[in-house]
N, C-alpha and C positions, 0 to 999 in steps of 0.2 A: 796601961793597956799596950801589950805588943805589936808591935806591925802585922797586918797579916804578910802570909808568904805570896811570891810572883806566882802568878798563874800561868802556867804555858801548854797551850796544847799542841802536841805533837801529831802529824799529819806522814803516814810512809805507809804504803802498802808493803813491805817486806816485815812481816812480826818480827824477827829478830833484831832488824834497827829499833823499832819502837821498845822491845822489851828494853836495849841496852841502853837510849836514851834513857827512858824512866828509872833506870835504876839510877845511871851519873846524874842524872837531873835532882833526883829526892836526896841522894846522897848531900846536895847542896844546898838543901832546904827550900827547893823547890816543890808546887805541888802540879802535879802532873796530871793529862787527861790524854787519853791516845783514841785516834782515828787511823782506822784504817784505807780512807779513802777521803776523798776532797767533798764530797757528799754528803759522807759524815760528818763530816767536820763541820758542814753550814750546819747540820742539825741542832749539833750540839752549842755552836757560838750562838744560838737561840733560849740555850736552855739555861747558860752559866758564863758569867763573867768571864773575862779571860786578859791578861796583858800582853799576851806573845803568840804567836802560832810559828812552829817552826814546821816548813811542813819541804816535802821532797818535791823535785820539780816534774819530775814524768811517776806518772802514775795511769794504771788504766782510768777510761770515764774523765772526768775531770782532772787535768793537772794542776801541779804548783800556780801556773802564772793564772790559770783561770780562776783558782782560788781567790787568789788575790783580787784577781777584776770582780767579783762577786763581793767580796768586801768590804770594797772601797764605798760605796755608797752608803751601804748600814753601818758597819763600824770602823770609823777613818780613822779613827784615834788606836785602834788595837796595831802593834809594830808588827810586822813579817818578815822571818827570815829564812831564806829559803837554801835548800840542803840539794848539793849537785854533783855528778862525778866529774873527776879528772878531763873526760872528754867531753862534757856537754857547759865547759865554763859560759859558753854564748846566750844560753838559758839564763843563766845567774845575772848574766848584765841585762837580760831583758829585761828579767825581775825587776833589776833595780832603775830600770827606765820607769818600769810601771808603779814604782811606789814602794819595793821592798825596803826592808831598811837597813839591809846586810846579807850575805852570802857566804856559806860554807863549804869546801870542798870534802866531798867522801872518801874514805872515811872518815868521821867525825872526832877531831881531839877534844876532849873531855874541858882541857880548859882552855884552850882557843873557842870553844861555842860558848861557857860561862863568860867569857870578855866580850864577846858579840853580841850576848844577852844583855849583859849589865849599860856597856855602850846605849844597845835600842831605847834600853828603859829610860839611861838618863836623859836621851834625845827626849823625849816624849815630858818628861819631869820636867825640864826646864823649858817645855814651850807650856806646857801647864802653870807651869810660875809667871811666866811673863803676863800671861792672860788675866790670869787672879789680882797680880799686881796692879795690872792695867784697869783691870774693874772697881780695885779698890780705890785707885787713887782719883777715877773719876767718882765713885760716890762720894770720897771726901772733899771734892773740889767742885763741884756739881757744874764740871766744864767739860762735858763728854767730846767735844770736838776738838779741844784743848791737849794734845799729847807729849809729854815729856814729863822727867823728874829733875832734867837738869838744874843747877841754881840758876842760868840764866831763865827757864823756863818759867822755876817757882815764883822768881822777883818777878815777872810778866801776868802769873797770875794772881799773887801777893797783888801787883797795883790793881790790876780789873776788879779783883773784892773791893780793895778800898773806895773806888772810884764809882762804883759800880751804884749805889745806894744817893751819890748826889745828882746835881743837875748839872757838874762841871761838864765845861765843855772838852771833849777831850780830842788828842790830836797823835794817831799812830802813825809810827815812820820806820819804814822798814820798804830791802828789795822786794820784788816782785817774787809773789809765791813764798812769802814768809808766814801768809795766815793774818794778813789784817782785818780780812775779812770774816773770820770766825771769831777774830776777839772783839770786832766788834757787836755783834751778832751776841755773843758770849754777855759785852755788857748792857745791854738790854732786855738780854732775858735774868739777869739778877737785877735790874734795874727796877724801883717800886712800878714803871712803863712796860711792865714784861707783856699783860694783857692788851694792849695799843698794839698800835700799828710798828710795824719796823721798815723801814724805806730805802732802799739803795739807788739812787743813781751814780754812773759812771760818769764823771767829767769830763775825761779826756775821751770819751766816742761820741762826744753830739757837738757839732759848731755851734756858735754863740745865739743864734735865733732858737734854736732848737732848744741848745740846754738852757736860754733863759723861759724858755716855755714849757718845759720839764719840770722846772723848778718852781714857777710863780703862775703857772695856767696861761690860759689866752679866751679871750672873750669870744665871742663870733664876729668871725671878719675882719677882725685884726690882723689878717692877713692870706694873704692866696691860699685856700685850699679850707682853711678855717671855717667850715659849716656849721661850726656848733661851739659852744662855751666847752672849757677842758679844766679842769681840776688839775694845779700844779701839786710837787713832791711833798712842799713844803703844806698844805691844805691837808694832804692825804693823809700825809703821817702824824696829826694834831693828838696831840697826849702821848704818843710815842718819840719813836727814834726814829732820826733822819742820816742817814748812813752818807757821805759825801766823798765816793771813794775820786784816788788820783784829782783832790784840790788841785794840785802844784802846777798842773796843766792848764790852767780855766783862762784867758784872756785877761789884760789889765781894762777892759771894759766892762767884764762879770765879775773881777774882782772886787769894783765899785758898788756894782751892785749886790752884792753878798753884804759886805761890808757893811753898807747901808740896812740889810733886814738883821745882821747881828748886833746892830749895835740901839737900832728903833724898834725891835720884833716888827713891824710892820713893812709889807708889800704888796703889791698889787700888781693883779696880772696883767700878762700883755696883751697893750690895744682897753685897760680897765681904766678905772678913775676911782674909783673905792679902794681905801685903805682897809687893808687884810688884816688879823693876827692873826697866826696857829702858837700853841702850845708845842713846841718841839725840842727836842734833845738834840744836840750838834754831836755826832762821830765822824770827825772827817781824819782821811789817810791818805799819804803820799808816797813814792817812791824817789823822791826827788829830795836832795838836800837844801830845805827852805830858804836856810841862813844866808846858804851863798847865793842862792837864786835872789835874795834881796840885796845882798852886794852888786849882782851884777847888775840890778835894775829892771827884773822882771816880775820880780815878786812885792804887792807894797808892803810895807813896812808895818805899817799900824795893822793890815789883814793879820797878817803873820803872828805878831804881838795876841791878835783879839781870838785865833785860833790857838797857842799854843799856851793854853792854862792848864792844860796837865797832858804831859803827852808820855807816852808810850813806846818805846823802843825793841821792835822786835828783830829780836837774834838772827843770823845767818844760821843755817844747817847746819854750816862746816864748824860753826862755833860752838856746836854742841853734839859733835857726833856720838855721844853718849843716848840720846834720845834716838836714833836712828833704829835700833831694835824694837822698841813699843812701837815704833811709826809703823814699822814695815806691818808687824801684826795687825795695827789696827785697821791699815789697808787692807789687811788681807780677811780682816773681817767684814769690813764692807762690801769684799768681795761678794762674799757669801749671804749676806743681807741684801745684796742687787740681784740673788739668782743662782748666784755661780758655784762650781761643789768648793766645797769644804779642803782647806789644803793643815796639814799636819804641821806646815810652816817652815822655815830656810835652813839647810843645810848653813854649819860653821862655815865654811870655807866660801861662801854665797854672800853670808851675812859679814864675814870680814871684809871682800870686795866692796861691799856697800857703805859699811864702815869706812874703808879708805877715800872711799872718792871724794870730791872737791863738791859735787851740788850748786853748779853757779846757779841753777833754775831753783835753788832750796825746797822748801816740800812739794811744790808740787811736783817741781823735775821727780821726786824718789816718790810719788805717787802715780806718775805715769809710766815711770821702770817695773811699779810692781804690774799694775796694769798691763804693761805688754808680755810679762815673764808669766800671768798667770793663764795669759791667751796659750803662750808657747810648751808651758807644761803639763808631762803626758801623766808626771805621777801623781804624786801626794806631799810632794816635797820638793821648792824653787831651790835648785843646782847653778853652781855658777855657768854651765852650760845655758841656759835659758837669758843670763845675763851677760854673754860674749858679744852678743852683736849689739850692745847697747851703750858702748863707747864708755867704759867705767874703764876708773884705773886700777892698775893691779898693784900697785904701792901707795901709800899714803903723801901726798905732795905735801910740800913746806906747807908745816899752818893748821893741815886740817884736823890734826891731833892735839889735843894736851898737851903744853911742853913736859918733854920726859917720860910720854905715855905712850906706848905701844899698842896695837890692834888689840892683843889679846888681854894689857891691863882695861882696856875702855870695856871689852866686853866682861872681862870679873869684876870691875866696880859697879856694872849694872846688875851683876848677878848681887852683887855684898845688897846694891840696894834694896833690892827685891826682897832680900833675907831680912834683912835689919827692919825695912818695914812689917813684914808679917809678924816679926818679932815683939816691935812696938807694940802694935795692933792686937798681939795676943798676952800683953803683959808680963812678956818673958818666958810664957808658956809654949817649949820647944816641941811638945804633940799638938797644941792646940795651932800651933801655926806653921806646922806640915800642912796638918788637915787643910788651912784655908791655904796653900799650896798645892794641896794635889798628887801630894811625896811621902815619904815614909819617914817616921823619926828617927831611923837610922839614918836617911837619907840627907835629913835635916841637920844632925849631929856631922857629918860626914861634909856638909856644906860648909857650917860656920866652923871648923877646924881648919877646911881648905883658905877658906878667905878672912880666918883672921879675926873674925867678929867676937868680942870683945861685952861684958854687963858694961860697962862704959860708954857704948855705941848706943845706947837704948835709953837712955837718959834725956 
């Protein structure tokens, strides 16, 4: 089955622009639909699909850029490029404040607009792939909070399956803002405890009275303020999981007593005298290097040993700037699942910034950049504009590449993978894995020529 052809609708109240577009346009195997007004035009993107609207920017009744704001809301994914003269170029950069996806000066050369088209499409094609890829490798990993392909990623979620099924207790270490918190989250909800309770407390925010009564309850009276008996963490989350984030901080006095309920199951609240069990799963995580914190003598020894039966190490950012693209989307999908409109997704030259930076804050730092870029932006597409005042660097510092990898290889080997998986996934079948792409078999044939891909790679 053949690709069908682009659909563009042409928007100019002068008939003669529109006649001559439609003629260079079919000549190209395009199919064409002409409007004579920005009015019409909505009617029609009612009635019939469309990939493109190229439409002129003054026209009587509605113009170009209102078109556009009318648009955006119903169909955000269709690309607009908009057609302007010599004199009115200030129009054309509106446009593209407001979400166009290109501009053309009148009159129009035949094949400078066919490169402007081809350009929009493949913008839109490869945020379409990243999306699909993104969906499919959470249903095949069934870690939807989980995002990356990198190998450091895959071994991170490689161990959460394995780990995921015992009652090992397990022990993730990783900076701040790497996500220990969703994978722990992650193994509990694969864990046969998925139905149970899941329990977090934070160790390093409550001083030692507090977090030992967070942890283990408190009777009535056991202390100032204490009017009533309290149900400690360890009670609540019984058949579940007990999530024990930032251990590394807890006191060598709560360290005893930890110690003591993992090694007896048994405690008892404060101010109690009855011996407790819960059934509970231990996830604890630190951001502290254990090892040495037990050299210097603040960490004990046997704690450390009785916590680290399988532990977990998650990656820095900067270690994987490969996964920095699914990330961004996937923010920015959430965007839009919290409320917010719809964004077509990052400009190259956006997404290579983001790429180069260092992330000492790791994902959350690059989840609170998209958050402020999505507050800042007027269009439909995050511009490295929106990301100037947000302290990123504009080269790659030592390290935070690949050795031997450039911006734009990190961004084609995310593309290959993208490719190579649909591939897989479709058995080799190069229409049948456009389709779950989003792209055309040409498009697809035109992809794995560019990057290389190989019956070898699918193996």
């Amino acid at each position: 089955m053949s690709p069908r052809p682009v659909r563009v609708l042409v928007v100019d109240d002068d008939r003669a622009v529109r006649a001559a577009l439609r003629v260079n346009l079919a000549k190209a195997g395009i199919e064409v639909t002409l409007a004579e007004s920005a009015e019409r035009a909505l009617e029609l993107l009612e009635q019939q699909p469309v990939d493109l609207v190229l439409t002129d920017v003054r026209m009587p009744g509605l113009g170009g850029l209102e078109l556009l704001e009318a648009m955006r809301p119903r169909w955000p994914n269709i690309q607009v490029v908009v057609m302007t003269g010599y004199g009115n170029v200030d129009d054309a950069v509106a446009a593209m404040k407001s979400g166009a996806a290109d501009y053309i000066i009148k009159p129009v050369s035949k094949q400078e607009l066919l490169v402007i088209i081809e350009r929009a499409l493949e913008a839109r094609d490869l945020r379409a792939e990243v999306v699909a890829l993104r969906r499919e490798v959470k249903a095949q990993w069934g870690l939807p909070d989980i995002v990356g392909t990198s190998s450091a990623m895959q071994r991170v979620q490689d161990l959460v399956h394995a780990v995921a099924s015992t009652n090992a207790l397990v022990l993730l270490q990783g900076e701040t803002g790497t996500g220990k918190g969703l994978v722990a989250r992650a193994i509990h909800q694969l864990s046969d405890r998925h139905a149970a309770p899941y329990v977090r407390v934070n160790c390093a925010a409550l001083p030692d009275t507090l977090l030992e009564s967070e942890l283990f309850g408190h009777e009535r009276g056991s202390f100032t303020g204490a009017i009533r008996s309290h149900q400690g963490r360890f009670e609540r989350a019984d058949g579940g999981t007990l999530f024990l984030d930032e251990i590394g901080d807890i006191s060598p006095a709560m360290q005893v007593k930890l110690l003591h309920v993992l090694e007896s199951s048994e405690f008892q609240r404060l101010g109690g005298r009855e011996n407790l069990r819960s059934d509970v799963r231990i996830v604890a995580a630190t951001n502290r290097d254990l090892r040495q914190r037990v050299l210097d003598g603040h960490f004990r020894k046997d704690l450390f040993y009785r916590l680290n039966v399988f532990a977990i190490r998650l990656p820095l950012l900067r270690e994987r700037p490969e996964d920095i693209p699914p990330l961004v989307h996937h923010f920015l999908d959430l965007s839009v699942q919290r409320g917010g409109r719809a964004f077509q997704g990052v400009s190259a030259e956006a997404m290579a910034r983001l790429v180069a930076h260092s992330w000492p804050g790791n994902v959350r730092e690059l989840e609170h950049v998209i958050a402020r870029a999505v507050i800042l932006t007027t269009g439909d597409e995050i511009r490295v504009v929106e990301l100037s005042d947000q302290s990123l660097s504009r080269s790659a510092p030592s390290g935070v590449l690949p050795p031997g990898k450039t911006i734009a290889q990190v961004l084609d080997d995310h593309e290959r993978q993208m490719v190579v998986h649909a591939l897989r996934q479709a058995g080799g079948v190069q229409a049948q894995a456009a389709r779950a792409l989003g792209i055309s078999r040409s498009n697809m044939h035109y992809r794995i020529k560019k990057l290389g891909v190989d019956p070898s790679d699918l193996g």
